[in-house]
Structure formats: structure tokens, C-alpha cells
KOLMAR-962185 format. One record per residue: residue in three letters; chain; x, y, z of N, C-alpha, C in turn. Coordinates in nm, 3 decimals. Atoms other than C-alpha are relative to their C-alpha. Layout:
 residu chaine     nc1     nc2     nc3    cac1    cac2    cac3     cc1     cc2     cc3
    ALA      A       X       Y       Z       X       Y       Z       X       Y       Z
...
***
This chain:
 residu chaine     nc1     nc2     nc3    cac1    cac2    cac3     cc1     cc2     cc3
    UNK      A   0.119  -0.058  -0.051   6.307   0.325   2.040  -0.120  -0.065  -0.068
    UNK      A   0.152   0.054  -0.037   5.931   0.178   2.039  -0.055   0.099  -0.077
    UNK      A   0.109  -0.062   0.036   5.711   0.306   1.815  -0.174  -0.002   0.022
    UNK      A   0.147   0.094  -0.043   5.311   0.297   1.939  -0.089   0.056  -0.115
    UNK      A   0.103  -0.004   0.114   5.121   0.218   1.638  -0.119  -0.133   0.000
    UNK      A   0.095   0.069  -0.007   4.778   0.035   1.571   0.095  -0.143  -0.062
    UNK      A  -0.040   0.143   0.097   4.839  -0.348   1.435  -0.126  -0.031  -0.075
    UNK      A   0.108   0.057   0.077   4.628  -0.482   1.154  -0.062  -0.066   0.102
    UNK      A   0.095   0.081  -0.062   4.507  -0.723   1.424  -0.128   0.145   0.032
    UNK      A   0.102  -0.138  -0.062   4.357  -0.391   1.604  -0.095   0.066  -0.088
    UNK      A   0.066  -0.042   0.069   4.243  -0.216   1.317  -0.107  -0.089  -0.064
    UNK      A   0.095   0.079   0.046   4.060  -0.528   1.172  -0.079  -0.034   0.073
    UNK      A   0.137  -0.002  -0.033   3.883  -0.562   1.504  -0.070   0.092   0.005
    UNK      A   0.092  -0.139   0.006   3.774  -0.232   1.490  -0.073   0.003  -0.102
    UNK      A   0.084  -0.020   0.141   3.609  -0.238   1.141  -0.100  -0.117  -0.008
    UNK      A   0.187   0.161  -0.057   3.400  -0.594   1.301  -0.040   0.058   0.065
    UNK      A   0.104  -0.047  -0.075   3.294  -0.423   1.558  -0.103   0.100  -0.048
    UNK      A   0.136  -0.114   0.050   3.143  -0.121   1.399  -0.069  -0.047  -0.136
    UNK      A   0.121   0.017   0.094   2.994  -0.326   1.121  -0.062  -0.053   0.070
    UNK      A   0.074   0.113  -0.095   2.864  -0.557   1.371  -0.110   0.131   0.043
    UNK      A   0.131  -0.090  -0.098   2.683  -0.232   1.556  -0.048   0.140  -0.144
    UNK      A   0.069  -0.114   0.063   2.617  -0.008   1.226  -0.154  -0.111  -0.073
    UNK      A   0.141   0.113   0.065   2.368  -0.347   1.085  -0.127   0.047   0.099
    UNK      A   0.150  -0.058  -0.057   2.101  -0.288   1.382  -0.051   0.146   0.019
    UNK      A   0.007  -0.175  -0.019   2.167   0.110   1.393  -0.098   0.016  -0.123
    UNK      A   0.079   0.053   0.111   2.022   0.042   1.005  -0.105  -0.012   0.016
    UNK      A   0.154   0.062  -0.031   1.725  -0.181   1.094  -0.099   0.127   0.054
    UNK      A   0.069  -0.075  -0.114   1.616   0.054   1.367  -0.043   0.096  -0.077
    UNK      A   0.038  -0.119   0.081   1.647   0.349   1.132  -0.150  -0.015  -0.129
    UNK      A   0.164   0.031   0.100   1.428   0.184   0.852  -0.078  -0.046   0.072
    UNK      A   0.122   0.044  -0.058   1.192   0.053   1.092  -0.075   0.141   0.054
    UNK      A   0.024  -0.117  -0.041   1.146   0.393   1.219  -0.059   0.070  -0.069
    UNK      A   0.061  -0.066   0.107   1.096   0.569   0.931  -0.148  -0.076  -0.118
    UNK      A   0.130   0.080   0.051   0.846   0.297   0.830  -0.143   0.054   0.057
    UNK      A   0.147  -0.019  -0.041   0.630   0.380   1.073  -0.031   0.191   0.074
    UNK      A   0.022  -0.129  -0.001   0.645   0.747   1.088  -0.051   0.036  -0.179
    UNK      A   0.040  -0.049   0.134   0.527   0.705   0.723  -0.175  -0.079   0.021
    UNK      A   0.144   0.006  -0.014   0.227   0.507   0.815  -0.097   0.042   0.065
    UNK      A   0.096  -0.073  -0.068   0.158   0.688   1.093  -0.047   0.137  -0.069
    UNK      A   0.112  -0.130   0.095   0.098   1.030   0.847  -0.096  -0.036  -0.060
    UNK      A   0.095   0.092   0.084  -0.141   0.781   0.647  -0.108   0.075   0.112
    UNK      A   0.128   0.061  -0.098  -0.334   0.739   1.008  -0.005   0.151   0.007
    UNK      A   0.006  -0.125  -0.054  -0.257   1.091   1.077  -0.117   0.073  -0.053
    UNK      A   0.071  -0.097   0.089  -0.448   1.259   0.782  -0.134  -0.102  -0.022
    UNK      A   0.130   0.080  -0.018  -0.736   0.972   0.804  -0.045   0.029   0.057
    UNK      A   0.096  -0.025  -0.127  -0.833   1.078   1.130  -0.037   0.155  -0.048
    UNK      A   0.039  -0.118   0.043  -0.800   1.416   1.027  -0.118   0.067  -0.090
    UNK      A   0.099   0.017   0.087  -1.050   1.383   0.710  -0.107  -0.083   0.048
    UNK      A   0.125   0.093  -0.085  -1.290   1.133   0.943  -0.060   0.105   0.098
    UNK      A   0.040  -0.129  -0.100  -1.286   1.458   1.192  -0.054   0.066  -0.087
    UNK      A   0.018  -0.131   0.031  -1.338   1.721   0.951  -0.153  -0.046  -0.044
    UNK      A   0.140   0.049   0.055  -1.628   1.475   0.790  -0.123   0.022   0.110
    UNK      A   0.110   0.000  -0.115  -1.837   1.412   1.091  -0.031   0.189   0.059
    UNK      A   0.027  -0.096  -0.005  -1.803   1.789   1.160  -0.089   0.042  -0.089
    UNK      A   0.139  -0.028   0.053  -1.994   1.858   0.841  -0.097  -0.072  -0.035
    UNK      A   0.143   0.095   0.025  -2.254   1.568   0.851  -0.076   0.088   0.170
    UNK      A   0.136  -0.041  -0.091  -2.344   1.726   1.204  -0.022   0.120  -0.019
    UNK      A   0.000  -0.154   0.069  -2.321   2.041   1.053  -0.129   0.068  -0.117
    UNK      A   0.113  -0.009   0.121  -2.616   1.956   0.841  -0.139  -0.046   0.009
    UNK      A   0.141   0.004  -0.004  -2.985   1.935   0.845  -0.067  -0.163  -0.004
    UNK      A   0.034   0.162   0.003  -3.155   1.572   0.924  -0.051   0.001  -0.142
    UNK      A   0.081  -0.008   0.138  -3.323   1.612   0.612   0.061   0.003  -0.136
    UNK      A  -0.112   0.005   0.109  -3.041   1.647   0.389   0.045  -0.137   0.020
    UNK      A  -0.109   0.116  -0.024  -2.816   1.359   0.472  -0.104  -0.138   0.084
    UNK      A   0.103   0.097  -0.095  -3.132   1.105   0.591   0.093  -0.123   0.041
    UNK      A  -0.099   0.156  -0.051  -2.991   0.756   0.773  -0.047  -0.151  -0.137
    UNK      A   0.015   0.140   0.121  -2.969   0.468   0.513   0.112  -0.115   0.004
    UNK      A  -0.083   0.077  -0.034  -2.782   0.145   0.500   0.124   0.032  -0.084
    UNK      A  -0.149  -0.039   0.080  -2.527   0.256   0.232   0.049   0.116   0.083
    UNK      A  -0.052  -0.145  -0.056  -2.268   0.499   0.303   0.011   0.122  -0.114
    UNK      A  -0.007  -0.135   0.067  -2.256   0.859   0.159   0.140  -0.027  -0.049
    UNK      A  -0.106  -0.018   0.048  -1.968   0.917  -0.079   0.001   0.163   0.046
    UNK      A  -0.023  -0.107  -0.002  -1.780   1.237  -0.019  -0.101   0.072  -0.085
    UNK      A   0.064  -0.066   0.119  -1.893   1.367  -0.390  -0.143   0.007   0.048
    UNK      A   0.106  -0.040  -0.006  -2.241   1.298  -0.289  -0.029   0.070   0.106
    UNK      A   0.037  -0.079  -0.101  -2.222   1.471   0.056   0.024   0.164  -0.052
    UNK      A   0.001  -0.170   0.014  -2.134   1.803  -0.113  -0.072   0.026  -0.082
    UNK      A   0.168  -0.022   0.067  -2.405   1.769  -0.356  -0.084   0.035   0.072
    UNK      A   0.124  -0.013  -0.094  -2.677   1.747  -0.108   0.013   0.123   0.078
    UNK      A  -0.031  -0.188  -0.100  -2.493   2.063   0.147  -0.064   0.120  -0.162
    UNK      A   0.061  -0.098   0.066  -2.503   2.259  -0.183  -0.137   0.050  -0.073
    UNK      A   0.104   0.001   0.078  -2.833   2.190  -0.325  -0.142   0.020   0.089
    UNK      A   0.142  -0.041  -0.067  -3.196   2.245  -0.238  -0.023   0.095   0.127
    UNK      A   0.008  -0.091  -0.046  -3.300   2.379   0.078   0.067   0.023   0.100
    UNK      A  -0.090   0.026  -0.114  -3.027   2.328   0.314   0.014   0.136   0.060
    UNK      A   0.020  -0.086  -0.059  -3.035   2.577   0.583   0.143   0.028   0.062
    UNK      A  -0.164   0.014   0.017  -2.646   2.527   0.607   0.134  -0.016  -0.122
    UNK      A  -0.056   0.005   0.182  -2.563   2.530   0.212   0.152   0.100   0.054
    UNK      A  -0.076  -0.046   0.004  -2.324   2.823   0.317   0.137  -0.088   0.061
    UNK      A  -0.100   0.095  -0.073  -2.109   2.520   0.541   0.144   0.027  -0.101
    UNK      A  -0.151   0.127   0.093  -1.722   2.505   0.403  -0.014  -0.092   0.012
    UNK      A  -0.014   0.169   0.032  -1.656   2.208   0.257   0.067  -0.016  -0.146
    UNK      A  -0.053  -0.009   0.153  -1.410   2.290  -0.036   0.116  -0.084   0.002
    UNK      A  -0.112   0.078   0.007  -1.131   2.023   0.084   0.013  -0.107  -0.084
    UNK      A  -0.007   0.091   0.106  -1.004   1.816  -0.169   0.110  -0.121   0.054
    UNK      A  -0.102   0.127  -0.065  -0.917   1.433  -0.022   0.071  -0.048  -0.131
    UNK      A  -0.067   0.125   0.087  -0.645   1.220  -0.183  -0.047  -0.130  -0.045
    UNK      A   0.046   0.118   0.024  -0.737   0.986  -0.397   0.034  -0.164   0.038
    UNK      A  -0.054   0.154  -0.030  -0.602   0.674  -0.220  -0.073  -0.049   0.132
    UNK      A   0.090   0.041  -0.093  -0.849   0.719   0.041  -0.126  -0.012  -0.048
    UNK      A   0.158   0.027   0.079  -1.199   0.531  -0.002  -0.070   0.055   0.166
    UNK      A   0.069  -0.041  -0.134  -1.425   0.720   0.262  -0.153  -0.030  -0.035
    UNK      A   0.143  -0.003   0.005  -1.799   0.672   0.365  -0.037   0.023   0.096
    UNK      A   0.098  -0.057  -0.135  -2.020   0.815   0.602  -0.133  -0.067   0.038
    UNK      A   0.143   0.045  -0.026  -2.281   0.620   0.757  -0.027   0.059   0.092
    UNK      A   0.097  -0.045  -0.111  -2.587   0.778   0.943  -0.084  -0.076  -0.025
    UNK      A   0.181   0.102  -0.093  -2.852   0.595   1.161  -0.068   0.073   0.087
    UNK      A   0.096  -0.058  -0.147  -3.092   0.705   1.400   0.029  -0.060   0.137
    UNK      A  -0.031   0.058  -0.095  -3.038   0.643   1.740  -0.125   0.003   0.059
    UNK      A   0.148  -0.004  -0.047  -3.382   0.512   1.909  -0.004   0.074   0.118
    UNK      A   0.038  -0.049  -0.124  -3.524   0.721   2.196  -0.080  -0.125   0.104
    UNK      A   0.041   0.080  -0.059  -3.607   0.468   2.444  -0.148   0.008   0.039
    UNK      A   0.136  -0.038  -0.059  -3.918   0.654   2.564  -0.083   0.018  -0.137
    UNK      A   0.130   0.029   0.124  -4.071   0.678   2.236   0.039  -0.109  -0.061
    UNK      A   0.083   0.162   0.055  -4.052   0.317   2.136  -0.055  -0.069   0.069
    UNK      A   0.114   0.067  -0.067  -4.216   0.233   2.419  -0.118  -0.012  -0.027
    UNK      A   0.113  -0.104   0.075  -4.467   0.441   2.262  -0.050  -0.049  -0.103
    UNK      A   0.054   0.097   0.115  -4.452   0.231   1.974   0.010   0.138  -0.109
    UNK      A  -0.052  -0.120   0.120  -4.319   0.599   1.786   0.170  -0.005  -0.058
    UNK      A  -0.099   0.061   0.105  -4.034   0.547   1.514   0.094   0.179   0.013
    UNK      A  -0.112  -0.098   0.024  -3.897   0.945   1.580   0.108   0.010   0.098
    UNK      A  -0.088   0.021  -0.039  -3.572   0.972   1.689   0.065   0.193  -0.033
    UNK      A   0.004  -0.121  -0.029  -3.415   1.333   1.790   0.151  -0.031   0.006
    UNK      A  -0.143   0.021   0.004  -3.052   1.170   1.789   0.027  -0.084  -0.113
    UNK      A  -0.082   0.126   0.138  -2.806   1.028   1.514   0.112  -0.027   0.016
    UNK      A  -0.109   0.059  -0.024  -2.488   0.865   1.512   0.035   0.009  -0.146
    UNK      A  -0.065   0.041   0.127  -2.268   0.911   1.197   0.160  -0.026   0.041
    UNK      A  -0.140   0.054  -0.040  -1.944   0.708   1.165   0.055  -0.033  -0.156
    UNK      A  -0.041  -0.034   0.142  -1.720   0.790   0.881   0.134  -0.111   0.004
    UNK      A  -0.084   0.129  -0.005  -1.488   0.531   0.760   0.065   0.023  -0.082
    UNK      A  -0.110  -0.050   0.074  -1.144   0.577   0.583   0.050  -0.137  -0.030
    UNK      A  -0.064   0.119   0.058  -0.997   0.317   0.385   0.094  -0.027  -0.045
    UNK      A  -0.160  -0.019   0.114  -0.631   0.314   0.229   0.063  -0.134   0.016
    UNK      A  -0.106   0.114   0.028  -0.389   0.084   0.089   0.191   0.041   0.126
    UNK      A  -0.162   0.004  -0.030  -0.054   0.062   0.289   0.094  -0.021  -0.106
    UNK      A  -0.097   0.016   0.070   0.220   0.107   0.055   0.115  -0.123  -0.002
    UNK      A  -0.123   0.077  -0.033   0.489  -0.072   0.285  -0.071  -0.154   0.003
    UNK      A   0.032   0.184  -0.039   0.283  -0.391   0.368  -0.091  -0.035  -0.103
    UNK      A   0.082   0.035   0.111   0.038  -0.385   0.059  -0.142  -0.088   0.033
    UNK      A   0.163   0.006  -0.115  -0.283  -0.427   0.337  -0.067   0.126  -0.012
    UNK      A   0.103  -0.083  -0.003  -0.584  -0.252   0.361   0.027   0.073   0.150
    UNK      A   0.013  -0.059  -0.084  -0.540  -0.005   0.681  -0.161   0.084   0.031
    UNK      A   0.132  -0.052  -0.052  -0.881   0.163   0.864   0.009   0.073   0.101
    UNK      A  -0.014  -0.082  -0.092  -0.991   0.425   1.058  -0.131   0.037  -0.018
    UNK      A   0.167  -0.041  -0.019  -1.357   0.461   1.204   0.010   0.120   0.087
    UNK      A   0.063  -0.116  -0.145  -1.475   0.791   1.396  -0.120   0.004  -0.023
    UNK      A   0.142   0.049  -0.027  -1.800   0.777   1.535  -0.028   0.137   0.077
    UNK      A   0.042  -0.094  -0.068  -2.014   1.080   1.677  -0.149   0.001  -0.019
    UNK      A   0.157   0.024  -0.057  -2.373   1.127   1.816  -0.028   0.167  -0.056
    UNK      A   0.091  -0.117  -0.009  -2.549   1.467   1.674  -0.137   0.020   0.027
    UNK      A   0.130  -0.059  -0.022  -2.879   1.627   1.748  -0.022   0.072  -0.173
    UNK      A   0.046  -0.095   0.123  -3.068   1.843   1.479   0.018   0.137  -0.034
    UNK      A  -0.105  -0.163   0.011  -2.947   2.159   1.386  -0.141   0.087  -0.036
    UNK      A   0.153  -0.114  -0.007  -3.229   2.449   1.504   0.062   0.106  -0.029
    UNK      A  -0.017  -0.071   0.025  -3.197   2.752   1.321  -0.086   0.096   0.122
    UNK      A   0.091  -0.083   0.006  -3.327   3.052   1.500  -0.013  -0.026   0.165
***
């Protein structure tokens, strides 16, 4: 009587084939998880670029004036809390990770009809906050601009 058993031939192609298909199962996996790690990077950049521009339009032209440098965090919560800000009460107690370099630039946006005018006031602003981090995996600078148009904030 016949016994039906595997042969080394059989079993040895079986153990090529599945190394052959566990090598790209691998790749795929670390490539995957690569970029579900840089995408939380982008994730929480945008997130802290949103929450920023919320409190720059959240705040009085007069506080935060347009200049060519950008605002550091530290100094944007100076200025909300200090003097006469008519929005001092704003939250703004989030504490970013230090591996992000952020800055907020505000400009004026010209009114077309008053520089015809040959008048310099402007009733719109544009601030665009800019996030900066190191990538861990590729050891590059990654970025993330958000940009938004406010008006002036009328009490009353």
C-alpha cells in the first residue's frame, strides 16, 4: 500500500514560494506605516496652522499689525494677553511641539478703490501661517502653509 505524503521536493517549493511573496508583503507594510507616520506630522501641522489663523483673525488689527517678519507663537500670546486687546479673553492655552518652527505672517490686502485714491487704508488682511518640521524618516525639511483673508473685528 501507497502512502500520500509531501516530498522534500514539495515542501522546499513551498518555503520559496512563501519567502518569495512574504519579501514584498514586508516592503508594502513598512512603506505603509512610513507614511501614515508622516502623514500625522502633516496631520497636526495643518491642525496648529488652522487653530493659528483662527486666533490671528480672532484679534484686533492693532494688536498683531502686518510686518515683513513673521510672529512667533510666544510673541502672538504676548500681544492677545497684554494691553488693550478687546479679545485678551481669546483661548489660546495650546502648547505646540517643539519640533515645529511656526510663523504667522500678516499683510494688508490693498483696496483697489482706495489706491486709486492714492489712500494707503486697507479694511482686509491676509495672514498665512507657516509650519516647519524635520522629517524623521527622510531627514528633509517638510511644510505646510494656510492662508486666510480676515476683516477687522467690530465690537459692539
Amino acid at each position: 500500500m501507497r502512502r500520500k505524503a509531501f516530498t522534500l521536493l514539495e515542501i522546499l517549493a513551498t518555503i520559496a514560494i512563501a519567502t518569495a511573496m512574504i519579501g514584498p508583503i514586508y516592503y508594502m507594510l513598512s512603506q505603509g506605516s512610513r507614511y501614515v507616520y508622516r502623514s500625522a506630522d502633516k496631520t497636526y501641522a495643518v491642525l496648529v496652522a488652522s487653530d493659528l489663523i483662527e486666533v490671528v483673525r480672532g484679534t484686533d488689527f492693532k494688536v498683531l499689525p502686518p510686518r515683513e517678519q513673521p510672529y512667533s507663537v510666544d510673541e502672538i500670546r504676548q500681544r492677545i494677553s497684554s494691553g488693550n486687546n478687546l479679545r485678551r479673553n481669546l483661548y489660546f492655552g495650546h502648547v505646540y511641539e517643539e519640533d515645529f518652527q511656526i510663523g504667522a505672517f500678516v499683510q494688508d490686502v490693498p483696496d483697489p478703490e482706495n489706491l486709486e485714491r492714492g489712500v494707503k487704508i486697507s479694511k482686509l488682511r491676509m495672514v498665512t501661517i507657516v509650519v516647519v518640521w524635520k522629517n524623521k524618516l527622510t531627514d528633509k525639511q517638510d511644510e505646510v502653509r494656510l492662508s486666510s483673508f480676515y476683516t477687522e473685528y467690530q465690537s459692539g
